[in-house]
C-alpha positions as CSV (number, residue, x, y, z in Angstrom):
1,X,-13.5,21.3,7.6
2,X,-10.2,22.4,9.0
3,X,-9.8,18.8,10.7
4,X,-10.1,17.6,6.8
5,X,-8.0,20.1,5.4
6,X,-5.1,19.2,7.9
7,X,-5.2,15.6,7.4
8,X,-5.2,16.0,4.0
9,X,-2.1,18.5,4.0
10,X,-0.2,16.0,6.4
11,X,-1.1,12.8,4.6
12,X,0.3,14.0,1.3
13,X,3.3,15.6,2.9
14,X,3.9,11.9,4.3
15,X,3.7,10.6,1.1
16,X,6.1,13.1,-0.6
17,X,8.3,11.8,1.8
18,X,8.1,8.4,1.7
19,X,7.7,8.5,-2.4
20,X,11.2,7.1,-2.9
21,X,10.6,4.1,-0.8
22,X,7.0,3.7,-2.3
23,X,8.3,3.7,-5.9
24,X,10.7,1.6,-4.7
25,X,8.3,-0.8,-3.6
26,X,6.4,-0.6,-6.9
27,X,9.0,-1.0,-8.8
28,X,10.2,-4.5,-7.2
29,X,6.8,-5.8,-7.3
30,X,6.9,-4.8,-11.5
31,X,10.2,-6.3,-11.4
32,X,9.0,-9.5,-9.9
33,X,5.6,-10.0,-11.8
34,X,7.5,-9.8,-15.3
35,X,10.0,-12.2,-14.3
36,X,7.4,-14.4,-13.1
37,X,5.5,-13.4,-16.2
38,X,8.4,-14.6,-18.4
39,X,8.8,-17.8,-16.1
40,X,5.0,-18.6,-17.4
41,X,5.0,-17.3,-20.4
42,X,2.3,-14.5,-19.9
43,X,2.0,-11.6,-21.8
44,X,3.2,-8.3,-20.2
45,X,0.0,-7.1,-19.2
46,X,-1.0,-10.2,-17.7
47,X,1.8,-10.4,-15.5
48,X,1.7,-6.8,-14.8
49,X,-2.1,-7.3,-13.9
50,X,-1.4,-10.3,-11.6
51,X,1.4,-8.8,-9.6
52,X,-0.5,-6.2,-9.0
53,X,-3.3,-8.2,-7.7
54,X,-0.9,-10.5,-5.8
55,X,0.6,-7.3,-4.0
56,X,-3.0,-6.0,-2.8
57,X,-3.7,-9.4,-2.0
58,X,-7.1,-9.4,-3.8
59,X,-6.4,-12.5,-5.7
60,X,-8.8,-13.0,-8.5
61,X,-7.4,-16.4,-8.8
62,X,-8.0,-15.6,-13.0
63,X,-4.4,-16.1,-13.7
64,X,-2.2,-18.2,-11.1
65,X,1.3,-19.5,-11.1
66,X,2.1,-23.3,-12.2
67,X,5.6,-23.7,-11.6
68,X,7.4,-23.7,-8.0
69,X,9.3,-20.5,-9.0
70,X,6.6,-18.3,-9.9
71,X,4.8,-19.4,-6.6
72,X,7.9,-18.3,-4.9
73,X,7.7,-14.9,-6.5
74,X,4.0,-14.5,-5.7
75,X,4.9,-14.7,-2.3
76,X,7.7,-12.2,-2.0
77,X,5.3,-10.1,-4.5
78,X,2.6,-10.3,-1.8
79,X,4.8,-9.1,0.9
80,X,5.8,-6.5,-0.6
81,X,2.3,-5.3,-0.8
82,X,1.6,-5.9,2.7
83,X,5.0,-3.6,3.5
84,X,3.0,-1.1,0.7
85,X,-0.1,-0.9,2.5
86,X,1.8,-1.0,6.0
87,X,3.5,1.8,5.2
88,X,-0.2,3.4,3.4
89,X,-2.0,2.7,6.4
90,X,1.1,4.3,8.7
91,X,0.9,7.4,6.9
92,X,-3.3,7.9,7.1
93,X,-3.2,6.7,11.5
94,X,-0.1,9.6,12.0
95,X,-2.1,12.1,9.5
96,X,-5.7,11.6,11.3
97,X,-3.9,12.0,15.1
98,X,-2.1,15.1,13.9
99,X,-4.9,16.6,12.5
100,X,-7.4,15.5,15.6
101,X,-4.5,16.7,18.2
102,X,-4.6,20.2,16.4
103,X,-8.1,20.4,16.4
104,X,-9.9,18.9,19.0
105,X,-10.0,20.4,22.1
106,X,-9.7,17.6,24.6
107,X,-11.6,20.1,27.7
108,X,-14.9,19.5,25.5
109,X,-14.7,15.9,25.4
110,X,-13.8,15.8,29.6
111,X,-16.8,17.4,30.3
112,X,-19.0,15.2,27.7
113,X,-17.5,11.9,29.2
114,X,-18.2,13.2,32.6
């Protein structure tokens, strides 16, 4: 339970810190989606809704771009996800080998690999 409890402390101290550049991120992709939004003449929520799925890459396919500069947007909007989960995933790996350096004693698993 301690292994949990120190992954969880260390993964949410790693996102405190990189909340500016997270927001920053979410932001831009908001930014983006209503000016491709605009460019199709989707309601807010719509376009909201697809940059949203365009940045986690899920891609419903429910709403899509016509014109060239919308598909030009949903690219940079999907990029920026990828950097979003990127930096996500960069935060969970450095959390779990903190927390399994701090807690695991590496003499046990000598002697059950030997």
């Amino acid at each position: 339970m301690e292994f949990t409890f120190t992954f969880l402390k260390t993964f949410l101290y790693g996102l405190y810190y990189t909340a500016p550049l997270l927001l920053s991120i979410v932001l831009t992709t908001i930014c983006l989606g209503q000016i491709a939004g605009r460019i199709e003449s989707w309601k807010k929520f719509d376009a909201l809704y697809w940059s949203f799925i365009t940045a986690t890459t899920v891609g419903y396919g429910d709403i899509r771009p016509s014109y060239r500069s919308s598909r030009v947007l949903s690219i940079l909007i999907a990029l920026t996800g990828l950097v979003f989960t990127g930096i996500i995933v960069a935060i969970a790996v450095r959390s779990a080998t903190y927390a399994f350096n701090m807690h695991v004693d590496f003499v046990q698993i000598k002697a059950v690999i030997q």
